[in-house]
C-alpha positions as a Markdown table, in Angstrom:
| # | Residue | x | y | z |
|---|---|---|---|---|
| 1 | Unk | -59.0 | 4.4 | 49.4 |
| 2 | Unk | -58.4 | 2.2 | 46.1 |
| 3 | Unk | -60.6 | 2.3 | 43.8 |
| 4 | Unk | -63.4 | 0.1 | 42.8 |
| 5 | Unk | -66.8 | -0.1 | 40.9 |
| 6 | Unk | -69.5 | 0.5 | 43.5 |
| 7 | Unk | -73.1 | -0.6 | 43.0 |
| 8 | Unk | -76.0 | 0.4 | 45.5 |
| 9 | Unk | -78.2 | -2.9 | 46.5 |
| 10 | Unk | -81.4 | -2.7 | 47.7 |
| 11 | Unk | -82.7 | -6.7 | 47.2 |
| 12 | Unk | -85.3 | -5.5 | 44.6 |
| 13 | Unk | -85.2 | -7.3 | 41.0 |
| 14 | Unk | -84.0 | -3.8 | 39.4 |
| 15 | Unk | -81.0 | -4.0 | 42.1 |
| 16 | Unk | -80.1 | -7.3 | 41.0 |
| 17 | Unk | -79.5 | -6.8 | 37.3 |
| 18 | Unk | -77.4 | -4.3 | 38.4 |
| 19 | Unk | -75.3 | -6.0 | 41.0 |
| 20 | Unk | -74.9 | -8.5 | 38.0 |
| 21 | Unk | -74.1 | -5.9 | 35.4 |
| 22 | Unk | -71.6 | -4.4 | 37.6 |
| 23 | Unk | -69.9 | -8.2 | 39.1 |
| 24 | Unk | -69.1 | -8.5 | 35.0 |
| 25 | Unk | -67.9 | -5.4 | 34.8 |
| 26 | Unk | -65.6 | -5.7 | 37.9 |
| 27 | Unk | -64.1 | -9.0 | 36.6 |
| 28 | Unk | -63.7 | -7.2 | 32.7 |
| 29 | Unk | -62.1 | -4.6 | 34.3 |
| 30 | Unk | -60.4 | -6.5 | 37.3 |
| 31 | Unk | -61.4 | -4.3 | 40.1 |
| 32 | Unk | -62.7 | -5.0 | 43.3 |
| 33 | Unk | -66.7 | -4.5 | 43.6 |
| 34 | Unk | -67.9 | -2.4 | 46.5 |
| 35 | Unk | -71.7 | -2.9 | 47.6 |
| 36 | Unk | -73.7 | -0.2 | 49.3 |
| 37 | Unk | -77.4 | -1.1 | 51.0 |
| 38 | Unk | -78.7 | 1.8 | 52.5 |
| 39 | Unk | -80.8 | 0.4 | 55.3 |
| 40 | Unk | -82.8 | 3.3 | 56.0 |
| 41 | Unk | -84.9 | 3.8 | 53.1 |
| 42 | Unk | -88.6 | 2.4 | 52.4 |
| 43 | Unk | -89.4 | -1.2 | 52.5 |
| 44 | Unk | -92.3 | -2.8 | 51.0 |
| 45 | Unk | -94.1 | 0.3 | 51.0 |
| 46 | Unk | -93.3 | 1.9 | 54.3 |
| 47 | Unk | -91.4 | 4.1 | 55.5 |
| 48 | Unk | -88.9 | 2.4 | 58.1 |
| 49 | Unk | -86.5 | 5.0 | 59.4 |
| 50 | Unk | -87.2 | 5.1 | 62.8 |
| 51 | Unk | -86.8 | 1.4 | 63.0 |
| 52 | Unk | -84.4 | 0.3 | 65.7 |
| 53 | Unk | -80.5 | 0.7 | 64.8 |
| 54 | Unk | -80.0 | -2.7 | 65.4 |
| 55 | Unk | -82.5 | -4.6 | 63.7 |
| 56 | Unk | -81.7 | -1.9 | 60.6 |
| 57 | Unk | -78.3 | -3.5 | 60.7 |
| 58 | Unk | -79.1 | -7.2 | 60.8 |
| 59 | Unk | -81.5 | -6.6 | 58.2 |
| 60 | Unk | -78.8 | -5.0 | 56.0 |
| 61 | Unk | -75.9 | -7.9 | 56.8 |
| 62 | Unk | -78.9 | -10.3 | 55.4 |
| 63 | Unk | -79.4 | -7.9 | 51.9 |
| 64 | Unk | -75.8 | -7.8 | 51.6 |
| 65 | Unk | -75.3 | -11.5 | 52.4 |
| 66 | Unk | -77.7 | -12.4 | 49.6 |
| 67 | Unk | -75.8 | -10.2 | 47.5 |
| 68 | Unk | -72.6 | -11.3 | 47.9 |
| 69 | Unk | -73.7 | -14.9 | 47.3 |
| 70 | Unk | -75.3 | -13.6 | 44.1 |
| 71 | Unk | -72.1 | -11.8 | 42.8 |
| 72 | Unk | -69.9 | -15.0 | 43.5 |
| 73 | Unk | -71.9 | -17.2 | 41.1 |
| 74 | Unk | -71.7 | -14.7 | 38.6 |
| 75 | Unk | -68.1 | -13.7 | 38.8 |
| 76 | Unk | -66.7 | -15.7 | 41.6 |
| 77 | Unk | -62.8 | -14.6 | 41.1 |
| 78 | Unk | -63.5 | -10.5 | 42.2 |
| 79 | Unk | -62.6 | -9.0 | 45.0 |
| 80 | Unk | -66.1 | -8.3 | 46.9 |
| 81 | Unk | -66.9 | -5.6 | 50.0 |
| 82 | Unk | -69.9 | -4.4 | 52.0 |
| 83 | Unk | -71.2 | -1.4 | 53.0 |
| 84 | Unk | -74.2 | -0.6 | 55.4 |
| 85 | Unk | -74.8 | 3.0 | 55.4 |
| 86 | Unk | -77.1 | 4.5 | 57.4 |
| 87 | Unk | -78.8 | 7.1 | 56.9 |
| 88 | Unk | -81.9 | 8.5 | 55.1 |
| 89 | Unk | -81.4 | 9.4 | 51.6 |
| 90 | Unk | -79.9 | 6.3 | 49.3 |
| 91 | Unk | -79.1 | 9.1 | 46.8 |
| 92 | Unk | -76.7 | 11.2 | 49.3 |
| 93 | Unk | -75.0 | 7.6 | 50.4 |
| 94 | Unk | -74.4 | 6.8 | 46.6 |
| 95 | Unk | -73.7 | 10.3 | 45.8 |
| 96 | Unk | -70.4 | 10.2 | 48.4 |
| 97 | Unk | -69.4 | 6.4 | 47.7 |
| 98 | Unk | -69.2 | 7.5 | 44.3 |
| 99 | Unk | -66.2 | 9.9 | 45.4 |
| 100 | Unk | -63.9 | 7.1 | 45.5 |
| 101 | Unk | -65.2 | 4.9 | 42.7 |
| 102 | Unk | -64.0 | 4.3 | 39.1 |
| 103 | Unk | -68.0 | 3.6 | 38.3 |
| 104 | Unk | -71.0 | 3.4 | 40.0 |
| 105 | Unk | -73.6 | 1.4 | 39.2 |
| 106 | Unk | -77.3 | 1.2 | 40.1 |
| 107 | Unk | -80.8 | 0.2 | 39.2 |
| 108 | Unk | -83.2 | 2.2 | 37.0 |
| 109 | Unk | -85.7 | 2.0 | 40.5 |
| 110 | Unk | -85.9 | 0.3 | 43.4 |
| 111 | Unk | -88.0 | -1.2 | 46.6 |
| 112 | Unk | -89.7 | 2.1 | 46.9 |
| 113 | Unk | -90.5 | 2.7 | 43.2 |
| 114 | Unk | -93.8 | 3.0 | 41.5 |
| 115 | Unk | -94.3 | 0.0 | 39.0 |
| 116 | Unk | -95.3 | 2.6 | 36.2 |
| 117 | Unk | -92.3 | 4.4 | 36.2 |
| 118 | Unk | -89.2 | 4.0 | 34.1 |
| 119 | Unk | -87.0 | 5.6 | 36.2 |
| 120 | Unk | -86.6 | 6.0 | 39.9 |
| 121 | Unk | -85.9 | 9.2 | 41.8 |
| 122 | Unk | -83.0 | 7.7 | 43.3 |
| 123 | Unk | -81.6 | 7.3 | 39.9 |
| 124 | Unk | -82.1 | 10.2 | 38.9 |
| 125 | Unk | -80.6 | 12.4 | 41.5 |
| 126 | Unk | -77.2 | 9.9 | 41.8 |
| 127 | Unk | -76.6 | 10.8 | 38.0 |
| 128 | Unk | -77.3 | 14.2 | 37.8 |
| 129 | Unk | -74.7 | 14.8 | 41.3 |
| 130 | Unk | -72.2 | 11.3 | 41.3 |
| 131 | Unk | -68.6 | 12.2 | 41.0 |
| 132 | Unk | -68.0 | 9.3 | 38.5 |
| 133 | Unk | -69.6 | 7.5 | 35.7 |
| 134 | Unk | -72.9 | 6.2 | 36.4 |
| 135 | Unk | -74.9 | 3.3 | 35.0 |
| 136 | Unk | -78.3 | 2.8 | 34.9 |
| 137 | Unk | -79.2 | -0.8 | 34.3 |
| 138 | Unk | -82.7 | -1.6 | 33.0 |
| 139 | Unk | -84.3 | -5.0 | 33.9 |
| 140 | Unk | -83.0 | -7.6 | 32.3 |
| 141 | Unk | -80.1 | -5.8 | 30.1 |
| 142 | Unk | -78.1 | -8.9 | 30.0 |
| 143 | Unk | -81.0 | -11.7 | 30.5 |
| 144 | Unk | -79.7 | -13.4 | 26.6 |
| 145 | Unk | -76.4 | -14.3 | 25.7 |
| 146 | Unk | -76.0 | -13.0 | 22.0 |
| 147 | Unk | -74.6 | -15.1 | 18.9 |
| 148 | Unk | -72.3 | -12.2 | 18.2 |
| 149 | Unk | -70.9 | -9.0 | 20.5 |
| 150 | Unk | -73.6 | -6.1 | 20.4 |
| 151 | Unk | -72.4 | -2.6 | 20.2 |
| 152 | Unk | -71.3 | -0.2 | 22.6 |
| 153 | Unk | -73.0 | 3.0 | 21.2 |
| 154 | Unk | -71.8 | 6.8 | 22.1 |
| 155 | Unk | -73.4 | 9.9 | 21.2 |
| 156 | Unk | -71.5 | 12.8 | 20.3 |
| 157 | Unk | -71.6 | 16.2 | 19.8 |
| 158 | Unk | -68.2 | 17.6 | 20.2 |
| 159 | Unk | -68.2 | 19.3 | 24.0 |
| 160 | Unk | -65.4 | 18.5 | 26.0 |
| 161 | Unk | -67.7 | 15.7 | 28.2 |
| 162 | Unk | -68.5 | 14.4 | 24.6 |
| 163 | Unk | -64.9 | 14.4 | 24.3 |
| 164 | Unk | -64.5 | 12.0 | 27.9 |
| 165 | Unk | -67.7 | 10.1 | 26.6 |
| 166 | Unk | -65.5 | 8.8 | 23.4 |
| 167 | Unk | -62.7 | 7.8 | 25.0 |
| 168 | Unk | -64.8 | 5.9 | 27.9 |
| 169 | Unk | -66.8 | 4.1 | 25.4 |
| 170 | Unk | -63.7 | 3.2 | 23.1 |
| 171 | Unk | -62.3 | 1.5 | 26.6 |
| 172 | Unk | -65.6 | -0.1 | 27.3 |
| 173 | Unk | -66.0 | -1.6 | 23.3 |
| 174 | Unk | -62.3 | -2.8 | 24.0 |
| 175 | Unk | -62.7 | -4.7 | 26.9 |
| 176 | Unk | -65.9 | -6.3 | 25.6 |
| 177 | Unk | -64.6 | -7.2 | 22.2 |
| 178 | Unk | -67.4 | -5.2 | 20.7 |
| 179 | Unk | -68.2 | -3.2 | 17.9 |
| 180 | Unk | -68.3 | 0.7 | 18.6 |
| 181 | Unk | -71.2 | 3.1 | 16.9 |
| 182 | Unk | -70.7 | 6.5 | 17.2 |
| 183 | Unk | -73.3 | 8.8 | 16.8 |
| 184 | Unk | -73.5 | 12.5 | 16.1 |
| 185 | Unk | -76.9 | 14.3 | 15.5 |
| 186 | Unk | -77.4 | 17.1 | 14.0 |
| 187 | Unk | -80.5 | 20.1 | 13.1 |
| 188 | Unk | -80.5 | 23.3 | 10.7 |
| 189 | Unk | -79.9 | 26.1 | 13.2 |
| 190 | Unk | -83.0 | 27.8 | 14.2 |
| 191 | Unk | -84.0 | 31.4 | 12.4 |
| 192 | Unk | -86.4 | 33.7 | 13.5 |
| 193 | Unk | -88.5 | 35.8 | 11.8 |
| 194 | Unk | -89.3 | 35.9 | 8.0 |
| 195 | Unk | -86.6 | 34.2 | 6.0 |
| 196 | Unk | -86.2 | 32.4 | 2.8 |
| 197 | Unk | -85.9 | 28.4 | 3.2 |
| 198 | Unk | -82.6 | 26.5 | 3.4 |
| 199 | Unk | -80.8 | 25.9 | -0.1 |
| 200 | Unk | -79.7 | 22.5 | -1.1 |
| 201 | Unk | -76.2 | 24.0 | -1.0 |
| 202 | Unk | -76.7 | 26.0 | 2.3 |
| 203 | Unk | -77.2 | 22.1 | 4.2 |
| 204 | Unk | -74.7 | 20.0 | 2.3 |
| 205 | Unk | -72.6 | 22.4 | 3.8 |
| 206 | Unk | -74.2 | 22.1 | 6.9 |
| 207 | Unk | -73.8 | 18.2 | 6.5 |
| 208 | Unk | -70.1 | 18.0 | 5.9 |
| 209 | Unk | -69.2 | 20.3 | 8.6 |
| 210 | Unk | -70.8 | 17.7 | 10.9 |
| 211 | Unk | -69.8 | 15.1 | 9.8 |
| 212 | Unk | -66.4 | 16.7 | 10.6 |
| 213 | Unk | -67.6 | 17.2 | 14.2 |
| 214 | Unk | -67.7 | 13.2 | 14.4 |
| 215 | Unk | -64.8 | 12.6 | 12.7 |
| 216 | Unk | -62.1 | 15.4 | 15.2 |
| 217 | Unk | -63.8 | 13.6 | 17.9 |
| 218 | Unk | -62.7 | 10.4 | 17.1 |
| 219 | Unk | -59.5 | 10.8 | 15.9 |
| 220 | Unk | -56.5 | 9.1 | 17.7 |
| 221 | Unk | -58.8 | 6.9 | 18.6 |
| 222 | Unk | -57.9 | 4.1 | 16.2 |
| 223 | Unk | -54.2 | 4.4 | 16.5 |
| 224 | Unk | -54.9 | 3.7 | 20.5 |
| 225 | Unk | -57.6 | 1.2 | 20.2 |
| 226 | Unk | -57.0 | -0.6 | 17.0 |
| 227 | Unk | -59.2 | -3.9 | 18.0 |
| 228 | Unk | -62.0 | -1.8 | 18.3 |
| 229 | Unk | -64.0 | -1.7 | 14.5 |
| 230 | Unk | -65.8 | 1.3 | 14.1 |
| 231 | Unk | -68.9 | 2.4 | 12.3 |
| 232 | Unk | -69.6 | 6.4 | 12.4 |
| 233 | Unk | -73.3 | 7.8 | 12.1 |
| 234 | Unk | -73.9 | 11.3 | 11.1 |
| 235 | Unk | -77.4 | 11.7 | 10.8 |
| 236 | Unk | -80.2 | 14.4 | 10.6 |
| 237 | Unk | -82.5 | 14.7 | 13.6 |
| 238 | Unk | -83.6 | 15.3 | 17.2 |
| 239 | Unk | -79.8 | 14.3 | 18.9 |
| 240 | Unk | -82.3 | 11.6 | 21.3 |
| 241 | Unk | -84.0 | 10.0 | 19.0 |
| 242 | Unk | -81.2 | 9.7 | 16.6 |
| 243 | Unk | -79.0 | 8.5 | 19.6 |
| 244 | Unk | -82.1 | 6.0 | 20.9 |
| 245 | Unk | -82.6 | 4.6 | 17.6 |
| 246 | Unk | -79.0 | 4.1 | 16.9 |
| 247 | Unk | -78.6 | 2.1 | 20.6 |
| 248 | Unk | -81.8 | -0.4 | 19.7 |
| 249 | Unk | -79.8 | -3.3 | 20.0 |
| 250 | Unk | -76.6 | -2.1 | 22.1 |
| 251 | Unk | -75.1 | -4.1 | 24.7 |
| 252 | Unk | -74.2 | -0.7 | 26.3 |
| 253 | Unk | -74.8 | 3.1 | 25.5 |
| 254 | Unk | -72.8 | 5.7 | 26.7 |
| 255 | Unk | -73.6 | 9.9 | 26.7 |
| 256 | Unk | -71.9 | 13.0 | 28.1 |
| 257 | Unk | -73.9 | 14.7 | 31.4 |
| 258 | Unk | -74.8 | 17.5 | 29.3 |
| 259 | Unk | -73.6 | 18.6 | 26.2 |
| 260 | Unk | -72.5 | 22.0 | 23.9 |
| 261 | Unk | -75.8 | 22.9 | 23.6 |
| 262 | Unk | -76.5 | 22.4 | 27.5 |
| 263 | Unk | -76.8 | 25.6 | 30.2 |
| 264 | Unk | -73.7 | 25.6 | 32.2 |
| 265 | Unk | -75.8 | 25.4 | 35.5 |
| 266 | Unk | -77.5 | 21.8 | 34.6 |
| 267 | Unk | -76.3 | 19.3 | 36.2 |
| 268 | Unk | -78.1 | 16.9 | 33.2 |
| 269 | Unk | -78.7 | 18.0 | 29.7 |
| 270 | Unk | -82.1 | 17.1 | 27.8 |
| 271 | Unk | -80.2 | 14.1 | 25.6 |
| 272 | Unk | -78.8 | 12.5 | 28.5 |
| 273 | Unk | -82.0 | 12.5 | 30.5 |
| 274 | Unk | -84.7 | 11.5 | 27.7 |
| 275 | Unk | -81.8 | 9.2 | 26.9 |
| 276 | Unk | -82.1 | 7.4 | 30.4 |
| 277 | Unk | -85.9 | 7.4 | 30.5 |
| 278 | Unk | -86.2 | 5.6 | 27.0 |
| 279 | Unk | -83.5 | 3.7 | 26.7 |
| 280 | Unk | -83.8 | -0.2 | 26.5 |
| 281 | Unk | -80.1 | -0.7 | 27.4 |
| 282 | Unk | -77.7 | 0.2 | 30.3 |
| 283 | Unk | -76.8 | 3.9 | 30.0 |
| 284 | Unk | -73.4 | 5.1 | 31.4 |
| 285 | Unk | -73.6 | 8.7 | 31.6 |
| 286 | Unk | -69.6 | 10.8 | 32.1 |
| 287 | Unk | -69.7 | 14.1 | 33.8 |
| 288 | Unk | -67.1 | 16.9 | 32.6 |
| 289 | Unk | -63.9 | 16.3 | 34.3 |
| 290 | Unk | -62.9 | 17.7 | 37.5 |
């Protein structure tokens, strides 16, 4: 199957910023744009799974209809498809279209979310087990047109899916004519027991060999992408809120799954997940490779 950016549709508001953010994105990137409505899911409120297989398929070919008109006025030269899937969970249908996808692209909630919440459970699950990139688009993310390119933003921490996090983000910054931030937090290492403080000496040392981290993990990059202007942050702090502060105003920010401090069993490390519940911009989170 060739490859494409997929984006799951549901007709809500939240599903629409994405379809839009991922239309761009397929014309930036010039590959076709695959939709996926799940039909079985909850409507309005109710659960409608044991709806008649027919009617659930007219009422799909009219969500998808809508969205293919909406994806033509905002990039009408793309290759578009459709993609009824039926079956009960959105997050298991997303899950395996993301097999054959270069990105996938969905809402932060959808029809079935509760207005209080930042993120959706579908959301959350097609991240944590999607077998590409994944963005979550917030409502809204590209409502104004700025005077000048806004930054693609990418935290790093030097693990190997920091490593694949770089090198996506220097791609996306390229294609976008945008400036690139990268961002690399960093904390004294935790003591236990009694023990004199830090000297001055003892975390300028600390400092530099970070700001070392940030600098390995970028290089090469320049030589491959020399468009792209740079500007590298090394900064003292909880890696979240350094990374969420430094994406305020980013067109785009983009995080590894999990990274070297993470568990090897979780699927999502704590950065990337506060990252995608706080977050005012649309967060691409890479998974290690293979």
């Amino acid at each position: 199957m060739s490859r494409a950016i997929v984006v799951g549709y549901d007709g809500s508001a939240h599903a629409a910023d994405a379809l839009t953010w991922a239309a761009r994105e397929a014309a930036r990137a010039r590959l076709p744009l695959r939709v996926v409505h799940v039909s079985r899911t909850v409507v309005d409120g109710y659960v409608v799974s044991d709806r008649p297989l027919d009617l659930s398929t007219q009422v799909g070919g009219q969500v998808l209809a809508d969205a293919v008109e909406r994806v033509h006025a905002v990039a009408p030269g793309i290759e578009v498809a459709t993609q009824v899937d039926e079956r009960e969970s959105v997050a298991a249908a997303l899950t395996e279209a993301s097999e054959h996808a270069d990105l996938l692209v969905v809402g932060s909630r959808g029809r079935g979310g509760f207005a209080g919440l930042l993120l959706g459970s579908v959301s959350v699950t097609v991240v944590a087990h999607a077998h590409c990139p994944v963005v979550v688009v917030r409502r809204h993310a590209e409502a104004a047109a700025p005077s000048s390119p806004r930054p693609v933003v990418v935290g790093v921490d030097g693990s190997p899916t920091s490593a694949q996090a770089v090198d996506v983000a220097f791609d996306q910054a390229s294609r976008r004519g945008a400036p690139l931030v990268a961002v690399h937090a960093w904390e004294l290492p935790s003591v236990i027991g009694p023990v004199p403080p830090w000297m001055p000496e003892e975390v300028e040392e600390l400092r530099v060999a970070e700001r070392v981290v940030l600098s390995e993990s970028l290089a090469g990059h320049a030589e491959r992408y020399p468009d792209v202007q740079v500007r590298a942050i090394v900064r003292r702090g909880a890696p979240a809120y350094v990374v969420l502060t430094a994406a305020d105003d980013a067109e785009l920010l983009v995080v590894g799954s999990r990274g070297r401090g993470g568990f090897r069993g979780l699927l999502l490390g704590s950065v990337s997940q506060t990252v995608l519940h706080h977050a005012t911009c649309p967060v691409m989170v890479v998974h290690p490779a293979g």
